[in-house]
PDB file of N, CA, C, O and CB in Angstrom:
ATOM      1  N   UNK A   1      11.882  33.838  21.703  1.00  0.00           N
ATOM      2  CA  UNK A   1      12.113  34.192  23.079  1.00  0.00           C
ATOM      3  C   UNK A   1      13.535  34.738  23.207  1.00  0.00           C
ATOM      4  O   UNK A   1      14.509  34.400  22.535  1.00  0.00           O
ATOM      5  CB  UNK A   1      11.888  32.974  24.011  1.00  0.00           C
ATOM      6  N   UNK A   2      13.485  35.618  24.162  1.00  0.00           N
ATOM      7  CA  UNK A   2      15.007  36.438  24.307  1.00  0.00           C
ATOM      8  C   UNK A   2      15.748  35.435  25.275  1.00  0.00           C
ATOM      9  O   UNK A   2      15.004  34.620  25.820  1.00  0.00           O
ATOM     10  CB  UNK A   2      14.925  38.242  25.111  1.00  0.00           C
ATOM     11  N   UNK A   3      16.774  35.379  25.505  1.00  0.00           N
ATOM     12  CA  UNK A   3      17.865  34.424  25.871  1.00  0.00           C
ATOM     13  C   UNK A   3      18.428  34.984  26.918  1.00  0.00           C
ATOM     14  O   UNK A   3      18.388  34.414  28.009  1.00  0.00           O
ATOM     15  CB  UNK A   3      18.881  34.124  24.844  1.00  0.00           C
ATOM     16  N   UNK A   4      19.027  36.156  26.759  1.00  0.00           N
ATOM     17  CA  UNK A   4      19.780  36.760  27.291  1.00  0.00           C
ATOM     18  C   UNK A   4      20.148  38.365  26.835  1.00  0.00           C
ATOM     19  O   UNK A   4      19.843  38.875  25.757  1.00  0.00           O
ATOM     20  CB  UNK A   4      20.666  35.921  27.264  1.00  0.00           C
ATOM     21  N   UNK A   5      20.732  38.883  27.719  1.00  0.00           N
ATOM     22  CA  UNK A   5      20.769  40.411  26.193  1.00  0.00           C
ATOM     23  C   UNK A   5      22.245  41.185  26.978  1.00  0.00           C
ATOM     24  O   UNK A   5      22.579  41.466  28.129  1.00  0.00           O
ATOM     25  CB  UNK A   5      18.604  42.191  26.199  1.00  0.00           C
ATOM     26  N   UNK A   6      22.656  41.274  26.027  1.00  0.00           N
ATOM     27  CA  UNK A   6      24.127  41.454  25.758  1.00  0.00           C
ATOM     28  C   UNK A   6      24.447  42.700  25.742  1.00  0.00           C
ATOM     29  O   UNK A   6      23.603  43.581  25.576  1.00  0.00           O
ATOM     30  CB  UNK A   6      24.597  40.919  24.580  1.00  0.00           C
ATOM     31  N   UNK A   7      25.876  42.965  25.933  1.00  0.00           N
ATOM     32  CA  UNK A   7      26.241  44.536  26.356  1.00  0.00           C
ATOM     33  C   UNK A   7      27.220  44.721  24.998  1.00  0.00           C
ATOM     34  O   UNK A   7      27.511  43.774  24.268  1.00  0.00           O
ATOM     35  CB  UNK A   7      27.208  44.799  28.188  1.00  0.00           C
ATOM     36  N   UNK A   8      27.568  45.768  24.837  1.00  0.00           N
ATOM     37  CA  UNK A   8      28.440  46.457  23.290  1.00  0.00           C
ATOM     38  C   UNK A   8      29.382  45.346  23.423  1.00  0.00           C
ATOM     39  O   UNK A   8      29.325  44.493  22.538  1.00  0.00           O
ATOM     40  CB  UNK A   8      29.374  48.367  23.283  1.00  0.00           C
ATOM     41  N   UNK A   9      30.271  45.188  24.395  1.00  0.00           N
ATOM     42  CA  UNK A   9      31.654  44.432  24.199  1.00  0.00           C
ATOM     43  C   UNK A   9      31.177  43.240  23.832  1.00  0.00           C
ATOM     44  O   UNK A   9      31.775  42.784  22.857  1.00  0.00           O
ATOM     45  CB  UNK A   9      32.672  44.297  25.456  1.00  0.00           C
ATOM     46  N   UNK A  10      30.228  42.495  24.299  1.00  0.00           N
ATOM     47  CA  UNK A  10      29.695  41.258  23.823  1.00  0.00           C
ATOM     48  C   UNK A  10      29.842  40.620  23.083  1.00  0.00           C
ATOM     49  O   UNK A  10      30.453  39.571  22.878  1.00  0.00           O
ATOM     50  CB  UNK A  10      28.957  41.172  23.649  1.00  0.00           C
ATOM     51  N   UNK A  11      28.968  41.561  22.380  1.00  0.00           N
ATOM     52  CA  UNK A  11      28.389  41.944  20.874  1.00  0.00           C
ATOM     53  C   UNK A  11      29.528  41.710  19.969  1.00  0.00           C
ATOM     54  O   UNK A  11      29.588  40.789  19.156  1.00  0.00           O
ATOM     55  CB  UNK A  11      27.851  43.592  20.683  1.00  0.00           C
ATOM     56  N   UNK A  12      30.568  42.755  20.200  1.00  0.00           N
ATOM     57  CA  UNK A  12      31.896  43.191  19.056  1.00  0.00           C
ATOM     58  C   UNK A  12      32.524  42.003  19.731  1.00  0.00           C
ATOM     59  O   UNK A  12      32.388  41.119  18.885  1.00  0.00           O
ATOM     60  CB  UNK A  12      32.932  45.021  19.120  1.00  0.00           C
ATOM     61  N   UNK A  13      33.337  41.299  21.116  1.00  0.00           N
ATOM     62  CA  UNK A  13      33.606  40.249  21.074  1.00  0.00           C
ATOM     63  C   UNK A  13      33.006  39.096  20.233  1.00  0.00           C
ATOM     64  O   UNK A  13      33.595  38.939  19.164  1.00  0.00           O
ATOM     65  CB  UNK A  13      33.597  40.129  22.051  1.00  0.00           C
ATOM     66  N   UNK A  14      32.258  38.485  20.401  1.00  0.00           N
ATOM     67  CA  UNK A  14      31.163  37.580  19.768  1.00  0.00           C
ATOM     68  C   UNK A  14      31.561  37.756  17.895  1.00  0.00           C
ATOM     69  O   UNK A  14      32.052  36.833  17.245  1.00  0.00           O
ATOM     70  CB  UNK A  14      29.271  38.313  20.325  1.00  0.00           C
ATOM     71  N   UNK A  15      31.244  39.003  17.363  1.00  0.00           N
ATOM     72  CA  UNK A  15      31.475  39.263  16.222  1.00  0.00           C
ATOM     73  C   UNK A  15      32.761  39.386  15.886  1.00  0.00           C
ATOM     74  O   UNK A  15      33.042  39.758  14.746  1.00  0.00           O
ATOM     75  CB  UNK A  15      30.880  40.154  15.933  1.00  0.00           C
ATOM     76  N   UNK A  16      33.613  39.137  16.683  1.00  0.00           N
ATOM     77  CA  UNK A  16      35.070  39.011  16.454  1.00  0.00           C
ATOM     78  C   UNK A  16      35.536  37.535  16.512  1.00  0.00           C
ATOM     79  O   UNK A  16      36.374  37.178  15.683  1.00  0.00           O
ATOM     80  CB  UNK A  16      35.846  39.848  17.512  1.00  0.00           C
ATOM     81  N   UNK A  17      35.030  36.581  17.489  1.00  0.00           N
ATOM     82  CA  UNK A  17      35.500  35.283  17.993  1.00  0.00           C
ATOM     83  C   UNK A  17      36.592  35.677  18.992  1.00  0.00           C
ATOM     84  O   UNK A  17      37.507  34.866  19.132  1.00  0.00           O
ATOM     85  CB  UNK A  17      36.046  34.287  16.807  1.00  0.00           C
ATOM     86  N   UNK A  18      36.624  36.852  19.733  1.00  0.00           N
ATOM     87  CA  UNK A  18      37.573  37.575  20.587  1.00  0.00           C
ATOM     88  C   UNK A  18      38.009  36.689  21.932  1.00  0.00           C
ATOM     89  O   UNK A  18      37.389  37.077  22.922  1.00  0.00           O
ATOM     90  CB  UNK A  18      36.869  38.990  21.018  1.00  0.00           C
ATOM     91  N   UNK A  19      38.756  35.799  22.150  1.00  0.00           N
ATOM     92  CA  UNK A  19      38.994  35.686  23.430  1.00  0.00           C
ATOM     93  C   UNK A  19      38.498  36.202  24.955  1.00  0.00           C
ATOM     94  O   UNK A  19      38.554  35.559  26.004  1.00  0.00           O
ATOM     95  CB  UNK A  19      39.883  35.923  23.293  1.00  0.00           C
ATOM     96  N   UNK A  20      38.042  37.443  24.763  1.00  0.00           N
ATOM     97  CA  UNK A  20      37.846  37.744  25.912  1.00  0.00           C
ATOM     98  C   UNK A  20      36.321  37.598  26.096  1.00  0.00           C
ATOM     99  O   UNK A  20      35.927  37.866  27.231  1.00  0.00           O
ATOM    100  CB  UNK A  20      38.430  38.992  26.181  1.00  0.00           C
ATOM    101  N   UNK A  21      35.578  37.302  25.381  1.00  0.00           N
ATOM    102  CA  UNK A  21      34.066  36.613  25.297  1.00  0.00           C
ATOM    103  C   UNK A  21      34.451  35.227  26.277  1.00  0.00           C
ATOM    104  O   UNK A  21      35.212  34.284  26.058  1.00  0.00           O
ATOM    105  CB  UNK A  21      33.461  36.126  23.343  1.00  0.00           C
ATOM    106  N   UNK A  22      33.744  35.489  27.217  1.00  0.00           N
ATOM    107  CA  UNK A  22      33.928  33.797  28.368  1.00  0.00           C
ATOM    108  C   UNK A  22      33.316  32.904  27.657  1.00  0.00           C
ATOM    109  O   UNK A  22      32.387  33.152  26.888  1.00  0.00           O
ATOM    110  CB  UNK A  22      33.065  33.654  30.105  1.00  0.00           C
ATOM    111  N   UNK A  23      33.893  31.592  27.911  1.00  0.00           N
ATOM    112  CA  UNK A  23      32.920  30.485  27.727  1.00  0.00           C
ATOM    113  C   UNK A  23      31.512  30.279  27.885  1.00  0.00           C
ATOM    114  O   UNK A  23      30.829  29.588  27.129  1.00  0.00           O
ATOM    115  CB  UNK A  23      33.253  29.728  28.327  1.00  0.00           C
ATOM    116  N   UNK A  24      30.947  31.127  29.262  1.00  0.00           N
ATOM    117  CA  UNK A  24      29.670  31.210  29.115  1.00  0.00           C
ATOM    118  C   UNK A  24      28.972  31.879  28.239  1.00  0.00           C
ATOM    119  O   UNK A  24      28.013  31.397  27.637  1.00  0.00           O
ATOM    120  CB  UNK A  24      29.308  31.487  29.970  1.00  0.00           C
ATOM    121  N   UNK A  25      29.502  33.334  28.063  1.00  0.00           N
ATOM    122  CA  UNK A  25      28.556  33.891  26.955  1.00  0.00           C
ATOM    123  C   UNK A  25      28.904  33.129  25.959  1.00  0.00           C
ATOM    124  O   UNK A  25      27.994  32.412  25.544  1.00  0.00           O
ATOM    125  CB  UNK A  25      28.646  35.392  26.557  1.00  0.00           C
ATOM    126  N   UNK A  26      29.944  33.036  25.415  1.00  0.00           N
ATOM    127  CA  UNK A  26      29.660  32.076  24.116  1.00  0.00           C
ATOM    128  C   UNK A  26      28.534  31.346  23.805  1.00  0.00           C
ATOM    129  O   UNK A  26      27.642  31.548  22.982  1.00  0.00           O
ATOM    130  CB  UNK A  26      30.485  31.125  24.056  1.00  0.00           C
ATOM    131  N   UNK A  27      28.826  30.007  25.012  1.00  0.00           N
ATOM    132  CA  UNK A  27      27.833  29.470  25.199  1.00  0.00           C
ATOM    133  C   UNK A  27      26.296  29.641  25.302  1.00  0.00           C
ATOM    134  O   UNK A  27      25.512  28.828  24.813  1.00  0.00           O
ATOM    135  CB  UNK A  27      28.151  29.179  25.830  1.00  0.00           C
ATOM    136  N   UNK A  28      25.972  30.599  25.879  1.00  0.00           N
ATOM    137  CA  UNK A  28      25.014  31.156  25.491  1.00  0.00           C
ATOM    138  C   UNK A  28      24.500  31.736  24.115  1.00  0.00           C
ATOM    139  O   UNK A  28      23.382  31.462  23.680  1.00  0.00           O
ATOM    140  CB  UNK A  28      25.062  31.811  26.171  1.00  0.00           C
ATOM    141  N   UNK A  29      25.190  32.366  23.614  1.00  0.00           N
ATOM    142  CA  UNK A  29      25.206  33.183  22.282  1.00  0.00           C
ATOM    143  C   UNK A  29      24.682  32.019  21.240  1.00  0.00           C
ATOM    144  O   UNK A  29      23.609  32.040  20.637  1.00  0.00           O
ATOM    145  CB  UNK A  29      26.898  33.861  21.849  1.00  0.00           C
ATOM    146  N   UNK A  30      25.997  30.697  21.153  1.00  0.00           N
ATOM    147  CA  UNK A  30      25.868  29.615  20.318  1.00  0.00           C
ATOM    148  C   UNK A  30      24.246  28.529  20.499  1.00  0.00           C
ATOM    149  O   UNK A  30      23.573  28.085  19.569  1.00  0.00           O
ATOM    150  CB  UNK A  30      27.315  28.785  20.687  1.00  0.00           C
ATOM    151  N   UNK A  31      23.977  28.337  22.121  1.00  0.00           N
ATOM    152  CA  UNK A  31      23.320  27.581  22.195  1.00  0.00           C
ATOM    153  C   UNK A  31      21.643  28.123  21.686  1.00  0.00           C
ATOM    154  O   UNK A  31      20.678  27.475  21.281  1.00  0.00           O
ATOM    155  CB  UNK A  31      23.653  27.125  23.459  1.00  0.00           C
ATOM    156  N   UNK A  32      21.879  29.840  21.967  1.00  0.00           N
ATOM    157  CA  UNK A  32      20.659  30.378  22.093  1.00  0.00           C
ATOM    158  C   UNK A  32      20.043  30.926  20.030  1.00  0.00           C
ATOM    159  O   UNK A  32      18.952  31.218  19.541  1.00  0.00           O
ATOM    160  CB  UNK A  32      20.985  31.899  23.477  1.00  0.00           C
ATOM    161  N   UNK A  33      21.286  30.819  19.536  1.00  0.00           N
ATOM    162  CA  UNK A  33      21.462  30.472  17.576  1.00  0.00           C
ATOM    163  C   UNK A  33      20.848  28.808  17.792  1.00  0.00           C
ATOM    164  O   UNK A  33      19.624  28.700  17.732  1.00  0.00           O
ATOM    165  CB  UNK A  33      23.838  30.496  16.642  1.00  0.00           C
ATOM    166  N   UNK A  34      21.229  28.213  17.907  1.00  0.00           N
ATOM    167  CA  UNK A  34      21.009  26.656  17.673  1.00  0.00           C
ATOM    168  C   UNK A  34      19.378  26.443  18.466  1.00  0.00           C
ATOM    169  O   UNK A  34      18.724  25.401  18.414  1.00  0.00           O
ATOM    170  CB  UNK A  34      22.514  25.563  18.565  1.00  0.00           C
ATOM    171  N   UNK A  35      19.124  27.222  18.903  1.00  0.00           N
ATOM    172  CA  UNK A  35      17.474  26.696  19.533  1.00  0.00           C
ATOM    173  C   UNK A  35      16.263  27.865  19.068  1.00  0.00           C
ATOM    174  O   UNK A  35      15.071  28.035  19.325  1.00  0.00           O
ATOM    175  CB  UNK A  35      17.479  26.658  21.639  1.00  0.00           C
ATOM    176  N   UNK A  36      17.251  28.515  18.276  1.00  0.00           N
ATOM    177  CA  UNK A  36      16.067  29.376  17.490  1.00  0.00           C
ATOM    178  C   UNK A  36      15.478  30.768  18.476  1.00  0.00           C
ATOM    179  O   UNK A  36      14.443  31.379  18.207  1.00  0.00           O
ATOM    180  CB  UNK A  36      14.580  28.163  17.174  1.00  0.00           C
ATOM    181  N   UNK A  37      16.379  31.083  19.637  1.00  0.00           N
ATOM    182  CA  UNK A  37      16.081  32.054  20.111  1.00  0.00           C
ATOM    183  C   UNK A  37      16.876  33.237  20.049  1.00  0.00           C
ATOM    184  O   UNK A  37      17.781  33.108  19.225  1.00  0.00           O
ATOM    185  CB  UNK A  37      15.843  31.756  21.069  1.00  0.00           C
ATOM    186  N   UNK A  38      16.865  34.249  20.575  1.00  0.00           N
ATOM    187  CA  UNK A  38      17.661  35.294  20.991  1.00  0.00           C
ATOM    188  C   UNK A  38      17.952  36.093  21.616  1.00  0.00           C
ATOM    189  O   UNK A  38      17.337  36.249  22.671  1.00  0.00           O
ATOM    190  CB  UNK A  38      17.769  35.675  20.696  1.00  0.00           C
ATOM    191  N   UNK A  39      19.254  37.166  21.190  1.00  0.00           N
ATOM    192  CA  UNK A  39      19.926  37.658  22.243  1.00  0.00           C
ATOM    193  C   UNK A  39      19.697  38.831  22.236  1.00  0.00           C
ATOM    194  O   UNK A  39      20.055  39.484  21.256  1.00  0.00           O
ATOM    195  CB  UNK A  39      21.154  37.441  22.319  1.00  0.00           C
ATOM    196  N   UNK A  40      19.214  39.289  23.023  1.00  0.00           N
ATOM    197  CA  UNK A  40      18.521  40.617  23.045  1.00  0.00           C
ATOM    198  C   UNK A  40      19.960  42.141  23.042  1.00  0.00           C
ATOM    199  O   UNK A  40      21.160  41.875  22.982  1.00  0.00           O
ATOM    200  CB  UNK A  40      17.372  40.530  24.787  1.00  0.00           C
ATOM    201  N   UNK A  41      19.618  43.052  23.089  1.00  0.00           N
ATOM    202  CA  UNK A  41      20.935  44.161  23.042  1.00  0.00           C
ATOM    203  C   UNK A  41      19.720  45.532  23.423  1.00  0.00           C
ATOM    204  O   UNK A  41      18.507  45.473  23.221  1.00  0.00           O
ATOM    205  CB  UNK A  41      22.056  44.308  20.971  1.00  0.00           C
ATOM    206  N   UNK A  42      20.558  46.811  24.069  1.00  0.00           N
ATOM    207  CA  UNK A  42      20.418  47.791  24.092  1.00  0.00           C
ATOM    208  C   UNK A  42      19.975  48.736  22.853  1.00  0.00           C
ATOM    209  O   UNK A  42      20.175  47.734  22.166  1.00  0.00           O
ATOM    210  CB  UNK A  42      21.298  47.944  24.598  1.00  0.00           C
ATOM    211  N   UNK A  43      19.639  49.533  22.088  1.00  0.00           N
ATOM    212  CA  UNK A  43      19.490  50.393  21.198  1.00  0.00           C
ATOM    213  C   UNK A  43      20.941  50.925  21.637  1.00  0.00           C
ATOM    214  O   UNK A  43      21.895  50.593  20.935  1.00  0.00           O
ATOM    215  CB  UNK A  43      18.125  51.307  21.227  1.00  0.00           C
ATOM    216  N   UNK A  44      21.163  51.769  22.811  1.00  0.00           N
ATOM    217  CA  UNK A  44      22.407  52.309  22.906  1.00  0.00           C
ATOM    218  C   UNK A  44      24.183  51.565  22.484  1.00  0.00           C
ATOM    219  O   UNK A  44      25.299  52.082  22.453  1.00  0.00           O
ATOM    220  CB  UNK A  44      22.245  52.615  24.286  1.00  0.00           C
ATOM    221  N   UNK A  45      23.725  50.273  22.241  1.00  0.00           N
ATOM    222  CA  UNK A  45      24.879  49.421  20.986  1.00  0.00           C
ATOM    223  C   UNK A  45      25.346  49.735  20.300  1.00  0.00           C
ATOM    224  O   UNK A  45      26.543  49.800  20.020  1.00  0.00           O
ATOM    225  CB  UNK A  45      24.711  48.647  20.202  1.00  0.00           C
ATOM    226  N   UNK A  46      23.949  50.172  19.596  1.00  0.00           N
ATOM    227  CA  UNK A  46      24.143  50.260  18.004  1.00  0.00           C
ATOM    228  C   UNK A  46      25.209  51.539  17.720  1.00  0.00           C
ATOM    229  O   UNK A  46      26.223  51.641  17.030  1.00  0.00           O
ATOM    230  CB  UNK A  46      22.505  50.575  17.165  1.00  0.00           C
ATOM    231  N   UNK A  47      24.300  52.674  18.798  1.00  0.00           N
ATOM    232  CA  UNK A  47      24.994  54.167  18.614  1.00  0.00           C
ATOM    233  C   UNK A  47      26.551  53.648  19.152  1.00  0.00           C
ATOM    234  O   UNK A  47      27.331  53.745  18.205  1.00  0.00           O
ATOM    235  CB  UNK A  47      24.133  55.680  19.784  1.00  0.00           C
ATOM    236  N   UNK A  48      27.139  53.197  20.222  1.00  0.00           N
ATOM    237  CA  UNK A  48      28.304  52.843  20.373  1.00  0.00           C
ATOM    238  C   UNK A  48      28.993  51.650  19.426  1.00  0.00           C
ATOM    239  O   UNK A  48      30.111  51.204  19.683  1.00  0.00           O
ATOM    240  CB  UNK A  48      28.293  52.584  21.639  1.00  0.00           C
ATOM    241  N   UNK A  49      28.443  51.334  18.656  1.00  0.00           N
ATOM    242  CA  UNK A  49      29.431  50.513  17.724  1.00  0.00           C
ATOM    243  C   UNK A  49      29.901  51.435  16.361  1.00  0.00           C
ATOM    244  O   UNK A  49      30.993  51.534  15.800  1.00  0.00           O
ATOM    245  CB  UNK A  49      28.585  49.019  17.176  1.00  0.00           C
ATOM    246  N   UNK A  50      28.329  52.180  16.041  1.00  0.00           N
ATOM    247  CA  UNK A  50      28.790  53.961  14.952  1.00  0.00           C
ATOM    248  C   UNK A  50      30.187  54.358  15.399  1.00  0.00           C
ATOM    249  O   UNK A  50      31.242  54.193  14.787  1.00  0.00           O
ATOM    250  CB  UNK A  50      27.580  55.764  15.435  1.00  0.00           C
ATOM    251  N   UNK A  51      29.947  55.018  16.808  1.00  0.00           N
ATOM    252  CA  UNK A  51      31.162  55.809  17.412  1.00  0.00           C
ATOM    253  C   UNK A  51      32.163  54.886  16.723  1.00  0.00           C
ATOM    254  O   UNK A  51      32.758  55.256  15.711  1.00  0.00           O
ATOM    255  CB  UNK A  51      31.304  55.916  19.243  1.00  0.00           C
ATOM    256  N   UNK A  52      32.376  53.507  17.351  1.00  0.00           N
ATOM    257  CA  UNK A  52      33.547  53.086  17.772  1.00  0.00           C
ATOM    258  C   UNK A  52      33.917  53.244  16.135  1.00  0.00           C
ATOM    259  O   UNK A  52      34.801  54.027  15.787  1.00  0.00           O
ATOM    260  CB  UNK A  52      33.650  51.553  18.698  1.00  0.00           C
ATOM    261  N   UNK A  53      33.260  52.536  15.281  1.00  0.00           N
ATOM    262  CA  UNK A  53      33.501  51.942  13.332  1.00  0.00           C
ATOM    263  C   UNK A  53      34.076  53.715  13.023  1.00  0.00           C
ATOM    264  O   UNK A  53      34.861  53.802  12.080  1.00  0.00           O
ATOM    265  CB  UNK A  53      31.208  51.256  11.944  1.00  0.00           C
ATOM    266  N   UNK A  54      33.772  54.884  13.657  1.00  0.00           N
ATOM    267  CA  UNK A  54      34.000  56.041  13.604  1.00  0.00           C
ATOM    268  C   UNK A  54      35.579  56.777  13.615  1.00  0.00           C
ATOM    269  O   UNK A  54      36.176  57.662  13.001  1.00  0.00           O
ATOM    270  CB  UNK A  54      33.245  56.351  14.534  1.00  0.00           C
ATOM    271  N   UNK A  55      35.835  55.783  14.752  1.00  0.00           N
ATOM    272  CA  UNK A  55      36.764  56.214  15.405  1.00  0.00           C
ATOM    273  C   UNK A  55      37.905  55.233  15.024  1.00  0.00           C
ATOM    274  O   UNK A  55      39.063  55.453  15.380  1.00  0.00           O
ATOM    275  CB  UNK A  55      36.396  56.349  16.798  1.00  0.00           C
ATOM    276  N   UNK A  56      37.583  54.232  14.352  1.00  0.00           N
ATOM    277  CA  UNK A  56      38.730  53.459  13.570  1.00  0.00           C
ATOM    278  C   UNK A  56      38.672  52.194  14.461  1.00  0.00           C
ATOM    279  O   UNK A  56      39.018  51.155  13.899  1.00  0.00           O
ATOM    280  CB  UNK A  56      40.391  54.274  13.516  1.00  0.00           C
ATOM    281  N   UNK A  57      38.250  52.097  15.901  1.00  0.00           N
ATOM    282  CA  UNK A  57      38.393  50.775  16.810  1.00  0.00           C
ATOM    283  C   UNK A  57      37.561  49.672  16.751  1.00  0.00           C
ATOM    284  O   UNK A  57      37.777  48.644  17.391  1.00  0.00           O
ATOM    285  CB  UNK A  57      38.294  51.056  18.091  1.00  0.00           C
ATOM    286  N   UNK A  58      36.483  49.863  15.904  1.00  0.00           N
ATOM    287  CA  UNK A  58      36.027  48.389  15.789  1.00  0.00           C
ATOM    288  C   UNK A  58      35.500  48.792  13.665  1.00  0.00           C
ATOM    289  O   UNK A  58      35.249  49.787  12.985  1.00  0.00           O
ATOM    290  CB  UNK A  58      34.202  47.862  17.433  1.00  0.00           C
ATOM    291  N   UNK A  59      35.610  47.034  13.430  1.00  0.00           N
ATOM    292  CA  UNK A  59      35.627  47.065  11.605  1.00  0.00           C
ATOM    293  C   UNK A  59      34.317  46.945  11.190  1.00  0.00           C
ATOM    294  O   UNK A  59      33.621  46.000  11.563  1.00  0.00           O
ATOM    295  CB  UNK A  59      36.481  45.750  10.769  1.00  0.00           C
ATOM    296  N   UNK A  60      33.860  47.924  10.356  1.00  0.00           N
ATOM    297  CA  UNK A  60      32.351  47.783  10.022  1.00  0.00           C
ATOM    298  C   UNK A  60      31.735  46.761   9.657  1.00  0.00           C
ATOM    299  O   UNK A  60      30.507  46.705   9.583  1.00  0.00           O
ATOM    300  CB  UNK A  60      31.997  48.457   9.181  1.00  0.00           C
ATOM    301  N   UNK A  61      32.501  45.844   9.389  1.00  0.00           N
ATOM    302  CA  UNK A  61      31.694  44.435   9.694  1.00  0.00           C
ATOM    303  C   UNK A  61      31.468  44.133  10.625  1.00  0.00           C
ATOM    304  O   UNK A  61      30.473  43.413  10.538  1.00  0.00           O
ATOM    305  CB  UNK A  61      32.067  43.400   9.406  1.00  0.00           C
ATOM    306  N   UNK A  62      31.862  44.242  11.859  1.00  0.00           N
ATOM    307  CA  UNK A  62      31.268  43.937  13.410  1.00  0.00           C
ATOM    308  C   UNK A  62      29.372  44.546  13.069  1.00  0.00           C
ATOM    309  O   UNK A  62      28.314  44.074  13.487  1.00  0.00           O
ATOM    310  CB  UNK A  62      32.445  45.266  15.023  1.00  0.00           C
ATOM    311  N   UNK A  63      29.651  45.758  12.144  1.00  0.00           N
ATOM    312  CA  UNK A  63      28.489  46.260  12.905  1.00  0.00           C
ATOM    313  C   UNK A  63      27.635  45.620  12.046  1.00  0.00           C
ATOM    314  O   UNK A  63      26.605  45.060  12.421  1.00  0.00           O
ATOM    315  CB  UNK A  63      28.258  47.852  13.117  1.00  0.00           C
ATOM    316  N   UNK A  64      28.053  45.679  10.795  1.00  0.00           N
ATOM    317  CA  UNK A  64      27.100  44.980   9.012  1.00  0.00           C
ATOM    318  C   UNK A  64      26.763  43.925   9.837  1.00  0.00           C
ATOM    319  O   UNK A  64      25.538  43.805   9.828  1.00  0.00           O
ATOM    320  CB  UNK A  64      28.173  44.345   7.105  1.00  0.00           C
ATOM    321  N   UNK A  65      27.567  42.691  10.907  1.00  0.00           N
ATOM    322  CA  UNK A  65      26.709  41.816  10.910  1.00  0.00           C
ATOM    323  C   UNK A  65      25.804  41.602  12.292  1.00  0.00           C
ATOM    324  O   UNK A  65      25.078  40.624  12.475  1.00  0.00           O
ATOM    325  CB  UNK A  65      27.415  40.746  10.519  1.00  0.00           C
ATOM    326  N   UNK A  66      25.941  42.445  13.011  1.00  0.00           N
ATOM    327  CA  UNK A  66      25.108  43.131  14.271  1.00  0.00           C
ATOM    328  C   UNK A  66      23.605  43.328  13.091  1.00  0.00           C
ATOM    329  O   UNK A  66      22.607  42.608  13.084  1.00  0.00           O
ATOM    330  CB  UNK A  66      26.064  45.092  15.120  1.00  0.00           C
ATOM    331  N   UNK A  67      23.821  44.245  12.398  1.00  0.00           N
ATOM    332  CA  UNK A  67      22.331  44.469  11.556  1.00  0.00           C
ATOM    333  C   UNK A  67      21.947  43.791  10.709  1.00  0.00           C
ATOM    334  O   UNK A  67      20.852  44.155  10.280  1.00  0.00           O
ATOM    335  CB  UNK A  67      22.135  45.509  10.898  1.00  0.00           C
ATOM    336  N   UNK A  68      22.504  42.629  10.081  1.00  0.00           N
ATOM    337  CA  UNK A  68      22.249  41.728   9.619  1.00  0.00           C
ATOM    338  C   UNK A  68      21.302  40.806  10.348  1.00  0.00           C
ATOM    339  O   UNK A  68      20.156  40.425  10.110  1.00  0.00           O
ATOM    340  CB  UNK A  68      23.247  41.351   9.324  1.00  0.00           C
ATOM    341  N   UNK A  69      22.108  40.593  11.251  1.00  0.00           N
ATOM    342  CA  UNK A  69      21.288  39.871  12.635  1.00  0.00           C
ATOM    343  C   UNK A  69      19.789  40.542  12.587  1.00  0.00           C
ATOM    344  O   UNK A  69      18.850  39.754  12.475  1.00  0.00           O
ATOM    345  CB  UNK A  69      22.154  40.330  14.397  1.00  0.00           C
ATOM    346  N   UNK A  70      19.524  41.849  12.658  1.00  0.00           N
ATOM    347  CA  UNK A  70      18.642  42.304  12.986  1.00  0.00           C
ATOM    348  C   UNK A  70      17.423  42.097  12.064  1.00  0.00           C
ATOM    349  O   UNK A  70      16.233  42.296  12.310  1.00  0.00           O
ATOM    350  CB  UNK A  70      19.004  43.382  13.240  1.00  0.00           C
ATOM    351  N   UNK A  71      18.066  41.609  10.848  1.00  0.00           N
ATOM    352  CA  UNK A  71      16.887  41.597   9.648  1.00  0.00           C
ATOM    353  C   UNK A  71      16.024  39.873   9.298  1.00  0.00           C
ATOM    354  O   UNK A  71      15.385  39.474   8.324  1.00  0.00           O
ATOM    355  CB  UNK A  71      17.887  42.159   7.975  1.00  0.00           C
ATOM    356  N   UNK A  72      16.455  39.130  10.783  1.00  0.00           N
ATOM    357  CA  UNK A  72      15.900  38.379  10.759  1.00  0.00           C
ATOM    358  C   UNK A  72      14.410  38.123  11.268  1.00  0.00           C
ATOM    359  O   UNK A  72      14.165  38.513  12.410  1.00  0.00           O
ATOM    360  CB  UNK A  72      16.617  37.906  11.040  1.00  0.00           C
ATOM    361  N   UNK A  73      13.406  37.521  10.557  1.00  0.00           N
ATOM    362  CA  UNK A  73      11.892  37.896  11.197  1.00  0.00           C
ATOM    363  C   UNK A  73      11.698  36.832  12.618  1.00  0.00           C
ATOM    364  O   UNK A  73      11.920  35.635  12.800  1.00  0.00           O
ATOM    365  CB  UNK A  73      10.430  37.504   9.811  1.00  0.00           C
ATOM    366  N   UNK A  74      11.226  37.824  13.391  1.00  0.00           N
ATOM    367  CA  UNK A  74      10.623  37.357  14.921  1.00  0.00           C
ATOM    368  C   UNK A  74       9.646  36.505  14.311  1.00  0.00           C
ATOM    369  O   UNK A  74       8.983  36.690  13.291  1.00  0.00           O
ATOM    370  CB  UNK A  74       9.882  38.638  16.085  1.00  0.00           C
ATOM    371  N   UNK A  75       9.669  35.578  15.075  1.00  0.00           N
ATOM    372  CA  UNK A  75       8.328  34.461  14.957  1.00  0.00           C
ATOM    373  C   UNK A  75       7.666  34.539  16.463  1.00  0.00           C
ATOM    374  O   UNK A  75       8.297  33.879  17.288  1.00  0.00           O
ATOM    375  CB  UNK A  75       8.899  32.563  14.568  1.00  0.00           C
ATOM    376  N   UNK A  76       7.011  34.927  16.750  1.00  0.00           N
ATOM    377  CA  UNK A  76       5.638  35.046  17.817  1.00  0.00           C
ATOM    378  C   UNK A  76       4.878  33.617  17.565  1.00  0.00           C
ATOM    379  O   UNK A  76       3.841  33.354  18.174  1.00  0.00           O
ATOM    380  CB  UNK A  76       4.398  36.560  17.364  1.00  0.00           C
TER     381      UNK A  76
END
């Protein structure tokens, strides 16, 4: 089940441990890992995290583990 679904900064916050990620999303993010659900995202992310890893402002590991994430199997 989707949890919640998250916007680019989120995302690259979250994958950073960035301060400016609130306590709630955290919270969310962490609680919704620990109960076996997830966090849903845009397709248009992905293309804005390319740009950004492009443009030198975010580290391609933000994104390696954005798609990492992704290669986990849905259970229905």
């Amino acid at each position: 089940m989707i949890r919640a679904v998250a916007d680019t900064h989120a995302l690259i916050w979250y994958a950073y441990a960035d301060a400016r990620l609130s306590l709630t999303e955290l919270a969310t993010f962490e609680s919704a890992a620990a109960e076996g659900e997830q966090i849903g995202f845009l397709a248009i992310s992905l293309v804005e995290m390319v740009y950004l890893v492009e443009k030198g402002r975010v580290r391609v590991e933000a994104l390696d583990q954005l798609l990492a994430a992704l290669i986990i199997p849905i259970q229905f």
